[in-house]
N, C-alpha and C positions, 0 to 999 in steps of 0.2 A: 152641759152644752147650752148652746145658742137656740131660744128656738124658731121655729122654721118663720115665723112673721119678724123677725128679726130680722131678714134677710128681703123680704120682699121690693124693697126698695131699691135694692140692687140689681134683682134678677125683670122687675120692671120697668129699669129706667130706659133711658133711651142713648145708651153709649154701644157703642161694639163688645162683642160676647169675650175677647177676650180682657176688656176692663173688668167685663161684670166681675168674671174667673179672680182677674186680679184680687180685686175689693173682699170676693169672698174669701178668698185666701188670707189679707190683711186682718179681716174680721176675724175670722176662726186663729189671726195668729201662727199662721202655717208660713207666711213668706218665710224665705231663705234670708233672715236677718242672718250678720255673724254671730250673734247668742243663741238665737234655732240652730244654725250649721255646728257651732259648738257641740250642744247638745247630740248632735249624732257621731260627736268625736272628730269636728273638722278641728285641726291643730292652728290655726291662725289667728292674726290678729284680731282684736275682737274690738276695738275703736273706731267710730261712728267718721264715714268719711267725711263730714263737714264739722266737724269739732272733736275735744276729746274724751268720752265717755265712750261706755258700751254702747255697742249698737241692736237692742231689742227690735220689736216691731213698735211698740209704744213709745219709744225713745226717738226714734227715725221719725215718725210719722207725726211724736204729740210734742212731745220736750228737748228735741233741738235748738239749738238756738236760732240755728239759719232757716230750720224748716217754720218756728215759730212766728218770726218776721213775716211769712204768710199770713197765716191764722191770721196774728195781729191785722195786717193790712184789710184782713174781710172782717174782719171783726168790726176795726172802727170804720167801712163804710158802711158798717150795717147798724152801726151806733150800738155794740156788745161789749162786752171782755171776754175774752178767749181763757173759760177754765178750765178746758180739758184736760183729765187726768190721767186718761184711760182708751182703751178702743171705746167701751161700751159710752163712753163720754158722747165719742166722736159720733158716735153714730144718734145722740141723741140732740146734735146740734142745731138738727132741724126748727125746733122749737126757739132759736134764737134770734134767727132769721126771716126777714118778711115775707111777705104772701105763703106761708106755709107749704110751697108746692114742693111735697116730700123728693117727685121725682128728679125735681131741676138740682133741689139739693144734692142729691146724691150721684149726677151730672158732675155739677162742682166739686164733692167732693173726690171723684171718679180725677177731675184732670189734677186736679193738687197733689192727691195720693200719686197716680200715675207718671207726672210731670217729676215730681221729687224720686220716683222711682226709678230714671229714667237717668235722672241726674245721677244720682247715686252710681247708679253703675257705671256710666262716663268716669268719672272720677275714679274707682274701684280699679275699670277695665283696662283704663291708658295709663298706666302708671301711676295712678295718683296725681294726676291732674289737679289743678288748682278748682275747686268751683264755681261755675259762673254766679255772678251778683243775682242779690234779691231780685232787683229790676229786673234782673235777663230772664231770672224762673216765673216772675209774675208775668210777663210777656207771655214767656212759651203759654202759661194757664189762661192765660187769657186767650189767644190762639185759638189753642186746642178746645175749648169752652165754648168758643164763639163759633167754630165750625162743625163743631158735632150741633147746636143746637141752631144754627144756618141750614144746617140738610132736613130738619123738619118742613113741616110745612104748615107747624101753628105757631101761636105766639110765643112760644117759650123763648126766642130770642131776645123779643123784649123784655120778658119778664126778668132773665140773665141780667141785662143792662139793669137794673133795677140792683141788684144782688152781687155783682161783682164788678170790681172798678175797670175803667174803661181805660186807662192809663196806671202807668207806676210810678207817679211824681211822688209818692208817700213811701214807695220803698229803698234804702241806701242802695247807693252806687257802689260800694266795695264792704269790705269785713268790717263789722261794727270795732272800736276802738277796744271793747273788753275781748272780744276776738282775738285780737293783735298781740295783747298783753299775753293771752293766755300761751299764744302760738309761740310768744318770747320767752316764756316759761319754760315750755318744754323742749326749747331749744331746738326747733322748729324752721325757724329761719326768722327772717328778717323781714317788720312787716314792709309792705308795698307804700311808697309814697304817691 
């Protein structure tokens, strides 16, 4: 197992208790991914709602394509490259990122996880929805980021600004072009002009 100072970051940050739950769940690998649901003998499809591979927890959250256009985008504001392989990756991202304030970290990574989780089942719950653009998700994260750390009453808002971009002029407006291709591949539809 994980152990328990692996977690501290989570259960000290300053989001709502049911991110915390979230996060810890992601962590330990417990979310209801469809290869977890699998696993307890759920019969369905098991393809990751924003592209086509299985959908693990590591896979949704690290090595997506759509979810990775995140990462990327804080990555090159924060002047990194996004290697993450793994959860245990993810959760040592801290160290990549400026001012080392573990808690704001895990803040951020509280609304990207949550935001994409969010989305996910949008897509999932309404028939299979199309997904909204990068831009649309780095908004909602941006959002959701900037007002959990606006109900404080110290600087961590600033410090955010610092750490996550304040606009989404660096992330595309529709499915990347190898997107398109793949989605014509499998016969998928027809991409969007």
């Amino acid at each position: 197992g994980i152990p328990n100072s692996a977690y501290d970051t989570i259960w000290k940050s300053h989001i709502p208790l049911k991110i915390k739950i979230f996060l810890w769940l992601v962590r330990r690998d417990k979310i209801l991914t469809k290869v977890n649901l699998a696993k307890k003998d759920w019969p369905g499809d098991l393809t990751c709602a924003f592209c086509d591979q299985h959908e693990s927890t590591d896979h949704l959250f690290i090595h997506c394509s759509y979810v990775r256009l995140i990462w990327n985008w804080i990555a090159l504001y924060n002047s990194f490259t996004f290697e993450c392989n793994s959860l245990d990756d993810l959760w040592l991202l801290d160290a990549s990122i400026p001012l080392k304030d573990r808690l704001l970290v895990e803040l951020l990574r509280g609304a990207i996880l949550w935001t994409v989780w969010l989305e996910r089942n949008r897509v999932i719950f309404n028939d299979n929805t199309t997904p909204i653009s990068a831009k649309s998700l780095g908004f909602k994260i941006i959002s959701l980021a900037n007002f959990w750390c606006k109900s404080r009453s110290d600087n961590s808002y600033l410090k955010l600004s610092l750490m996550l971009p304040c606009d989404v002029k660096d992330l595309p407006d529709q499915v990347l072009e190898e997107e398109e291709e793949t989605i014509q591949a499998l016969g998928a539809g027809s991409p969007s002009s």
